[in-house]
C-alpha positions as CSV (number, residue, x, y, z in Angstrom):
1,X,17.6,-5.7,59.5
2,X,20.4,-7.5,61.4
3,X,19.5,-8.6,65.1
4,X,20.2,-5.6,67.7
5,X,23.5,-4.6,69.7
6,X,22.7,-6.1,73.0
7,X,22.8,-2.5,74.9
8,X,19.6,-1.8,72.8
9,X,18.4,-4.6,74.3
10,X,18.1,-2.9,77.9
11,X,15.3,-1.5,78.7
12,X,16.8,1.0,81.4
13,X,18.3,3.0,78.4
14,X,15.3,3.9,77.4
15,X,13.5,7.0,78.3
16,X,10.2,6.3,77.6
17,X,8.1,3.0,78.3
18,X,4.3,1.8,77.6
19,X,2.3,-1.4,78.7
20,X,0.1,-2.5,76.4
21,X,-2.2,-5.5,77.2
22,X,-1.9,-8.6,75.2
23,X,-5.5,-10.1,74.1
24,X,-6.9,-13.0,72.9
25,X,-7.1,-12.1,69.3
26,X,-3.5,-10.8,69.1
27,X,-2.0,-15.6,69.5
28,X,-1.5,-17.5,66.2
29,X,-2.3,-21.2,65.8
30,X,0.9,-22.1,67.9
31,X,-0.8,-20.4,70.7
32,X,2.2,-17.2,70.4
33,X,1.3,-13.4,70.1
34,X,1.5,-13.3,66.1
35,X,3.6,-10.8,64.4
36,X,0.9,-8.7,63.3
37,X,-0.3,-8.4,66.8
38,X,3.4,-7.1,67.7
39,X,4.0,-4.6,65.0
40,X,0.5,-3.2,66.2
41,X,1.9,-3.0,69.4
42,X,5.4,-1.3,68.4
43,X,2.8,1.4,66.2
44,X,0.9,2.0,69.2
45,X,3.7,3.0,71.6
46,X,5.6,4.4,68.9
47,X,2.3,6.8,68.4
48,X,1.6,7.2,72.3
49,X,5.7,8.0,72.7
50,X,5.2,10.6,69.8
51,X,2.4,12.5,71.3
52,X,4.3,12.9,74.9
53,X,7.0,14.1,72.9
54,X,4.9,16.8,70.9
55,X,3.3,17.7,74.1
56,X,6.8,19.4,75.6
57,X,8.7,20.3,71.9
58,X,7.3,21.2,68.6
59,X,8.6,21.0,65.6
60,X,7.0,24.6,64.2
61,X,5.1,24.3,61.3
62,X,6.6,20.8,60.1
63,X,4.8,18.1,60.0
64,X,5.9,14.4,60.8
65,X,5.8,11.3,58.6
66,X,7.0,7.7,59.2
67,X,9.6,7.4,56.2
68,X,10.7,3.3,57.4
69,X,9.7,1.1,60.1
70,X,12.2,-1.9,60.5
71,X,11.5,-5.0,63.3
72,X,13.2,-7.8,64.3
73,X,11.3,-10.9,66.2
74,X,13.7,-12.3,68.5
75,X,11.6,-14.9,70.9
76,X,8.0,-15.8,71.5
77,X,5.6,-13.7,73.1
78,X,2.2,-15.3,75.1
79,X,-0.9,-14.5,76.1
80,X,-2.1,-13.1,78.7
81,X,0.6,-11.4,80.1
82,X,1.1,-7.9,79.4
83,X,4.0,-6.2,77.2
84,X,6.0,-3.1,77.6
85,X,7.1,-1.1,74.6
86,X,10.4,0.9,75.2
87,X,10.5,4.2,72.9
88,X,13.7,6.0,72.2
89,X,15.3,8.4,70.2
90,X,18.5,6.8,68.8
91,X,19.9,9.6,66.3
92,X,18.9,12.8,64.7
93,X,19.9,14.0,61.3
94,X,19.2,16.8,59.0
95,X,15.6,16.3,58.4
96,X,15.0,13.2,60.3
97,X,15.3,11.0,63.4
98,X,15.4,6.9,64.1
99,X,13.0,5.7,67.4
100,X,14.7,2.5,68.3
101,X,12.0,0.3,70.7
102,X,12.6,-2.7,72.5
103,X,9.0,-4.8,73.3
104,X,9.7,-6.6,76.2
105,X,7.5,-9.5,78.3
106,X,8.3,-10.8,81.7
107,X,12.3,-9.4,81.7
108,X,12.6,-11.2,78.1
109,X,12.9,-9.4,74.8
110,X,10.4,-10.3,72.1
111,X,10.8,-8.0,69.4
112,X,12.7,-5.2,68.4
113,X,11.8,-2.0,66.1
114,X,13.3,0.7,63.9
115,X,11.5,3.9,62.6
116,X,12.9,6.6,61.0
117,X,11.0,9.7,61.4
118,X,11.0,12.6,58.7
119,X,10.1,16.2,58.9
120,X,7.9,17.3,56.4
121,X,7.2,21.0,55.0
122,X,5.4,21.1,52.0
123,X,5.4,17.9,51.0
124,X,8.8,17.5,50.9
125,X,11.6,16.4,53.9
126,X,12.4,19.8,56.0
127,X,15.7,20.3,57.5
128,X,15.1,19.6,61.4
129,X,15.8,23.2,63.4
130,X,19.0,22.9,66.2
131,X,16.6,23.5,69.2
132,X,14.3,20.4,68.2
133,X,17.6,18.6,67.2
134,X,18.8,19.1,70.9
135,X,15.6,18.8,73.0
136,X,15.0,15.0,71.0
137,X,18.3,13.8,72.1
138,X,18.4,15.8,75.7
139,X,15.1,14.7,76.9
140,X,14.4,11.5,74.5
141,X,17.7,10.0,73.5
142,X,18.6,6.6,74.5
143,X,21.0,7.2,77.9
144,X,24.4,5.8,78.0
């Protein structure tokens, strides 16, 4: 995954944000937060950002499943300061959608992820119905 434009990089287009406090566990040996410390981090927003968007839109009968996840590590992240996780919808398509999230600490961005979402009715990718198409970009997409 190539590095991101830079106006993903700004956390003010995204609509949905989560702090997540760094711990102890999460440094490597060089005394940074380790990547598998920030990838849980990206899954937990991504999860938290999920829910507050099932809580105001369903997707009827469909189920959701997590087809990719892509992430890019762009600087160092330390403990003991906390982390936000931005959480946006960057594009819809028949039966799926792409979360694009920024993790940021301290106005610096540390790592950037990619998801793409797919609908899922019996086993098998569902087209995505015009209303949920509309209500992920309207109340979820990244703003301009």
């Amino acid at each position: 995954m190539p590095r991101p434009e830079p106006a993903l990089l700004d956390p003010a287009r995204y609509p949905f944000a989560h702090q997540v406090t760094t711990r102890f566990a999460d440094i490597d040996p060089n005394q940074h937060l380790n990547n598998v410390a920030l990838a849980a981090m990206m899954e937990d927003a991504r999860v938290r950002f999920n829910l507050e968007m099932r809580g105001r839109i369903r997707i009827g009968e469909r189920r959701a499943m997590v087809a990719s996840v892509g992430m890019e590590y762009l600087s160092q992240g330390h403990f003991p300061d906390p982390v936000t996780v931005h959480c946006g919808i960057e594009g819809v398509g028949r039966t799926s959608w792409t979360i694009v999230q920024l993790l940021e600490q301290g106005g610096r961005a540390v790592a950037f992820a990619r998801s793409v979402i797919v609908a899922i009715d019996d086993d098998r990718p569902a087209p995505i119905d015009q209303d949920y198409r509309l209500a992920l970009l309207e109340n979820w997409g990244l703003k301009a």
